[in-house]
ZAMARGU-4260 file (C-alpha; in steps of 0.2 Angstrom, whole numbers, plus 5000, padded with zeros to 4 digits):
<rodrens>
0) 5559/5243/5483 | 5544/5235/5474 | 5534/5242/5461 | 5516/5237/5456 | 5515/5237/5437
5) 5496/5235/5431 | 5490/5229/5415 | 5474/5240/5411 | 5462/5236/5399 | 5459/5244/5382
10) 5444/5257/5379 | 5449/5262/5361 | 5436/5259/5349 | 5434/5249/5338 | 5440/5236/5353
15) 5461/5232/5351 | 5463/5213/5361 | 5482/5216/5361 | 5491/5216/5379 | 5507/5222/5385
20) 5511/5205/5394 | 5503/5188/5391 | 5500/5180/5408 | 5515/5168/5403 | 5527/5182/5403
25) 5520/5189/5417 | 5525/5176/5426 | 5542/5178/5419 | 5543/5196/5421 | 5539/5192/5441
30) 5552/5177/5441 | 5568/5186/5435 | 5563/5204/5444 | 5556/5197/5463 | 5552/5216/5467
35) 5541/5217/5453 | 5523/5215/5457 | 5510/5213/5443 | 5489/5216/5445 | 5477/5214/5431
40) 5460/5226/5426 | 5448/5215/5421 | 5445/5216/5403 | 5430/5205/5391 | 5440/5210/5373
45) 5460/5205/5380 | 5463/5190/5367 | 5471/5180/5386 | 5456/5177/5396 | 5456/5186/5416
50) 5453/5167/5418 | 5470/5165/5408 | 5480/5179/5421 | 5471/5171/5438 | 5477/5154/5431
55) 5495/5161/5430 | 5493/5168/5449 | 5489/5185/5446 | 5476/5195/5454 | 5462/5204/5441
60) 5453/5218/5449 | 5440/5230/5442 | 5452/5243/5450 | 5469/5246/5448 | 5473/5263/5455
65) 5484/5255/5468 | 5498/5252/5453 | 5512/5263/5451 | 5516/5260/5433 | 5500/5257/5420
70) 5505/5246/5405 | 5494/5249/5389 | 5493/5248/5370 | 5482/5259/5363 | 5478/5279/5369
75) 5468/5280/5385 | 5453/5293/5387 | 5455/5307/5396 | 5442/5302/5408 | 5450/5285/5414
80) 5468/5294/5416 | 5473/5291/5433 | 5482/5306/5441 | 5501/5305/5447 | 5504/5287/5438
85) 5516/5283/5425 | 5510/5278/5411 | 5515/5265/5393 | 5506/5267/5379 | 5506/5273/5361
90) 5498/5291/5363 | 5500/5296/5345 | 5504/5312/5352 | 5524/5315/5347 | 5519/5321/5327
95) 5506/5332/5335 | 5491/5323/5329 | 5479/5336/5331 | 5466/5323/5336 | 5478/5318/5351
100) 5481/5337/5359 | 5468/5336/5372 | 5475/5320/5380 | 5492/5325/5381 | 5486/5341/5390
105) 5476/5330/5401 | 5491/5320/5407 | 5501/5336/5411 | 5486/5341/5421 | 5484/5327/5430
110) 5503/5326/5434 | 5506/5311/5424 | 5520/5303/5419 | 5520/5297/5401 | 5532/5286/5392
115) 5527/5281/5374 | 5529/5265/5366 | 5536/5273/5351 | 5548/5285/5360 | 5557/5269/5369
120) 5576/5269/5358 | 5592/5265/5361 | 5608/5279/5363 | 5605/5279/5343 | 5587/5284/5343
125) 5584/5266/5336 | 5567/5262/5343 | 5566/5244/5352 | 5548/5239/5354 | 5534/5241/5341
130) 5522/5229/5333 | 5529/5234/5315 | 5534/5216/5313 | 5517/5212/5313 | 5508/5224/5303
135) 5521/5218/5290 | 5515/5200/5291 | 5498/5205/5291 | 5500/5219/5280 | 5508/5208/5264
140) 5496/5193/5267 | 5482/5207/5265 | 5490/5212/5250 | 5488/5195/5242 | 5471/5194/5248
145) 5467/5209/5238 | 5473/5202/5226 | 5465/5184/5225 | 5449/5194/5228 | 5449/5207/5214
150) 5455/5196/5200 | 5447/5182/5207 | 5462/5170/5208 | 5457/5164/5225 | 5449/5169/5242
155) 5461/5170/5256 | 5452/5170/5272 | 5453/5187/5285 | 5467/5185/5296 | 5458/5190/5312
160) 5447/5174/5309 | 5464/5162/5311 | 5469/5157/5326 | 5489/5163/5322 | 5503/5167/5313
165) 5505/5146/5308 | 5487/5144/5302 | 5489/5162/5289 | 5506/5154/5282 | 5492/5137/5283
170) 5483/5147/5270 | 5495/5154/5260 | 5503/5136/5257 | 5484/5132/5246 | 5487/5148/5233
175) 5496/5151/5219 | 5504/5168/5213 | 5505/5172/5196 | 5518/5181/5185 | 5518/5197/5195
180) 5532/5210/5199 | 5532/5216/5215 | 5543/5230/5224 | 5544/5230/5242 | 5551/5247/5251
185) 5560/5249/5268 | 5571/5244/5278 | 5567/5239/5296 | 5552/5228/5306 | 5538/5231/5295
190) 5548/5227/5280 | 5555/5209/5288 | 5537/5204/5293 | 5530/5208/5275 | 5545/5199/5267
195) 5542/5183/5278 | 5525/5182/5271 | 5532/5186/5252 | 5548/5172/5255 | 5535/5160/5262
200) 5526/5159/5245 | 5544/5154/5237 | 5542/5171/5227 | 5560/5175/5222 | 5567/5190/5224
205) 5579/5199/5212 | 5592/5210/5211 | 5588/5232/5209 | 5597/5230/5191 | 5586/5214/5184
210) 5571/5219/5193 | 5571/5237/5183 | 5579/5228/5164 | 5570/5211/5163 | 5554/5203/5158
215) 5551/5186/5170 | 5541/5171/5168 | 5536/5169/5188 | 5532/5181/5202 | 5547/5189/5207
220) 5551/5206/5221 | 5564/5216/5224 | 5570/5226/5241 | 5573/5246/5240 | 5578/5257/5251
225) 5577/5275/5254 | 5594/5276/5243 | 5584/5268/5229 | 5568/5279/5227 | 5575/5294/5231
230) 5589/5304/5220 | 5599/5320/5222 | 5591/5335/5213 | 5611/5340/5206 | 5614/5324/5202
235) 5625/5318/5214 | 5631/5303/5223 | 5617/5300/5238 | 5621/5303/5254 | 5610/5295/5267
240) 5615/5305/5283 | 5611/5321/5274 | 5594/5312/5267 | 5589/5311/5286 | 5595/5328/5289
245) 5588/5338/5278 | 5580/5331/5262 | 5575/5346/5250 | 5589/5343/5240 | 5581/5327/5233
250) 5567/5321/5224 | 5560/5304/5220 | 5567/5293/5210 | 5552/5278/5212 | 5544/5279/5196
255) 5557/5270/5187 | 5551/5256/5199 | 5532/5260/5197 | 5533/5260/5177 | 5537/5238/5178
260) 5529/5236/5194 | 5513/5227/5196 | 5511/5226/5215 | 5518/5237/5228 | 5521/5233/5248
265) 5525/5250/5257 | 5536/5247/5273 | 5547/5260/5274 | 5548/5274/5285 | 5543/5291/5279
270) 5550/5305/5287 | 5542/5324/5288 | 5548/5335/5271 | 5554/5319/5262 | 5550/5319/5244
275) 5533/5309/5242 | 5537/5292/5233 | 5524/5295/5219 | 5511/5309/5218 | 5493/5311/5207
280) 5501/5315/5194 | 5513/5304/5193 | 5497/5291/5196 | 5489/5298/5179 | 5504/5295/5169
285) 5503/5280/5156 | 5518/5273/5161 | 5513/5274/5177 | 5511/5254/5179 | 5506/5249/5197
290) 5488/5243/5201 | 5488/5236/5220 | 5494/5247/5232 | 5497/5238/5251 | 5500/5251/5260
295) 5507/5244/5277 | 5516/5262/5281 | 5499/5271/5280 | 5504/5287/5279 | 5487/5296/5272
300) 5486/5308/5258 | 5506/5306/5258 | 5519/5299/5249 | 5511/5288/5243 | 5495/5296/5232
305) 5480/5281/5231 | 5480/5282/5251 | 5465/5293/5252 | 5460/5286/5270 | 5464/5273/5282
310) 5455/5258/5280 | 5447/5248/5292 | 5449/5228/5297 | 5432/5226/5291 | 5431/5234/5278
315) 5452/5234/5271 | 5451/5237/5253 | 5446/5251/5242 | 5449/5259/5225 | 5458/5276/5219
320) 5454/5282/5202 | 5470/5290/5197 | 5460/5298/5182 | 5448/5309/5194 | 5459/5307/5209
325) 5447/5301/5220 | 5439/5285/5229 | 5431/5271/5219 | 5427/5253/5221 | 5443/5242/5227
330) 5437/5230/5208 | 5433/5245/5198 | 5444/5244/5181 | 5457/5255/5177 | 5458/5258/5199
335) 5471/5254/5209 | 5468/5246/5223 | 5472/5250/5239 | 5474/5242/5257 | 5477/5253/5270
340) 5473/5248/5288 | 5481/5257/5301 | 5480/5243/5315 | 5485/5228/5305 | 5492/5221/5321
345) 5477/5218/5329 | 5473/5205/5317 | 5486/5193/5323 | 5484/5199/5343 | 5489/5183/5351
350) 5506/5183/5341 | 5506/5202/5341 | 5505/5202/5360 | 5518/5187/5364 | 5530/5196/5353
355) 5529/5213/5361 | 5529/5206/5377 | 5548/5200/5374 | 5553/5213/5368 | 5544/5224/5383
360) 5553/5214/5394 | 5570/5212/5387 | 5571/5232/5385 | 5561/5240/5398 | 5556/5231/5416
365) 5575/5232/5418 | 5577/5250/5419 | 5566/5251/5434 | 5576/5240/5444 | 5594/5246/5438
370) 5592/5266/5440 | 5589/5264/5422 | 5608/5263/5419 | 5605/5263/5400 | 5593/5280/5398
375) 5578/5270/5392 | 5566/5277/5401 | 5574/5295/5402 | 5573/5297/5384 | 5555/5288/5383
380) 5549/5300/5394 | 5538/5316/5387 | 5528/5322/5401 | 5535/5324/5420 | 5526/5321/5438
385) 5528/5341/5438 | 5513/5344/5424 | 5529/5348/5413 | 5536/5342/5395 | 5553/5334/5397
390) 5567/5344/5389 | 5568/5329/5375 | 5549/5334/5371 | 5548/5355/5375 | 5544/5355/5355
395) 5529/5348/5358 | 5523/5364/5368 | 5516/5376/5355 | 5505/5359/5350 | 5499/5361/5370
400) 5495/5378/5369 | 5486/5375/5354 | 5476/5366/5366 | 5472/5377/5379 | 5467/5392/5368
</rodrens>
């Protein structure tokens, strides 16, 4: 039985150039399943060209409503939702985002099935796809860009004016760090793409014990995880099922990191009632030793207290005042500065794209062609052909109500 898949063009604004499937892995994707039929929406932002997709054989149309399956990035309007279709995108609609209710009700109205990039895992809930590698990559080099601009040690160019991942490592080979600490948290994609970048600039990492009890004479970063930032409230051994589980019995353990730290990446994972890595407060104390925040995570008015706001690919760095606990310029002395951009991804879309692509086509196109043996798209799935949540999802139906009333 073939199946059309379509790739439809973005409509978010500000304009997001990334794409499911390059026309290169389109063709692959065509090659390995022959019942697999691909059309294109014509699209002037994609960062491949229509020219590129017709090139590679693949028809672009202004209309793709004949598809069975639509292949997306970021959320799609309401009013370009086509009913009875399935759907791939990231909906920011699984953490209830109030700003996302009226789309999810819109999909169970218009019979829609919806599977959600970020709700693609394994048997062990560990999710497969995900452009966290690159907001990592993006994210530290930004970090150093703050950095060369505020103290004026040199001026990295923006990423999204580099042509990919090659040319930004390109630029990082010209600079020079100087004797900075830096502590980088977490443990997964974001975390390996942020530590490429710190690796590629020969900046040595240290163990938990000399990071915390020594002085250096050259940059130096050290990895923690959630075992490291976080403590039991009774004193007791750390138990990390239990942190996952239910974490009120713990509190956080990061200042002794923050009090010898000059820099700090963010790239963990910051689960719902987790103790907050550092609050105001604990931003207003004199030990309190961090002044560069990149915070790839972006979690806002979190765990992590200077993130006030997102901030925006052209306009990435501001200042928190942890003195009046408010917003200030990303230079102002005494401030600690602050990149949070919540779509550092899109900065590096070719590589971005490519990179998804693989993993797209590794994890998913095969379950519609093998009765999706492995459950990849039965747990993906939130909403059914019905109008209905899936049994996985029925938490988020107080969130619709909210909606209609």
């Amino acid at each position: 039985m073939s199946i059309t898949f379509a790739i439809i063009k973005e409509r978010k604004n500000p304009p997001d150039r990334r794409v499911v499937f390059s026309p290169e892995k389109c063709q692959e994707v065509i090659k390995k399943f022959p019942d697999a039929r691909i059309i294109v929406e014509a699209s002037d932002i994609r960062v491949f060209s229509d020219e590129a997709y017709r090139d590679a054989g693949f028809e672009v149309l202004e209309d793709v409503s004949a598809a069975d399956v639509m292949l997306g990035v970021k959320e799609v309007p309401v009013t370009a939702l086509i009913p009875n279709k399935k759907y791939f995108y990231f909906s920011h609609t699984i953490k209830k985002q109030p700003y996302n209710r009226n789309l999810l009700k819109a999909m169970l109205n218009k019979n829609i099935e919806m599977f959600d990039h970020e709700t693609i895992v394994n048997k062990t809930n560990r999710r497969l796809i995900g452009f966290g590698y690159y907001a990592g990559l993006v994210g530290a080099y930004n970090g150093f860009r703050a950095l060369g601009l505020r103290d004026n040690l040199f001026n990295l160019p923006k990423v999204e004016t580099l042509p990919d991942l090659d040319a930004v490592k390109a630029e990082l080979d010209k600079i020079s760090i100087p004797n900075i600490k830096i502590i980088l948290s977490g443990t997964g994609k974001v975390t390996r793409g942020a530590k490429e970048i710190i690796d590629h600039l020969k900046i040595r990492e240290v163990t938990d014990a000399k990071y915390l009890s020594k002085e250096f004479n050259e940059p130096v970063y050290c990895l923690i995880d959630v075992s490291e930032y976080n403590k039991r409230k009774d004193g007791g051994a750390f138990n990390k099922k239990e942190f996952y589980k239910d974490p009120s019995g713990y509190e956080s353990d990061f200042m002794k990191y923050a009090k010898v730290s000059d820099v700090f990446f963010t790239g963990h994972f910051y689960g719902n009632d987790a103790p907050y890595l550092f609050t105001r407060e604990d931003a207003k104390s004199p030990e309190f030793k961090i002044n560069l925040v990149a915070d790839i995570s972006c979690d806002v008015d979190g765990p992590v207290a200077c993130t006030l706001r997102a901030s925006t690919i052209a306009d990435p760095f501001y200042g928190y005042d942890p003195k009046s606990e408010s917003e200030t310029k990303f230079d102002a002395p005494g401030a600690i500065t602050v990149m949070a951009v919540d779509n550092l991804p899109c900065e590096l879309p070719k590589d971005a794209s490519e990179g998804f692509g693989e993993m797209f086509l590794e994890n998913v196109i095969p379950a519609f062609f093998n009765d999706d043996k492995n459950g990849i798209l039965k747990r993906a799935q939130i909403t059914s052909a019905e109008g209905k949540l899936t049994s996985r999802f029925a938490y988020l139906q107080d969130y619709v109500e909210i909606a209609e009333a």
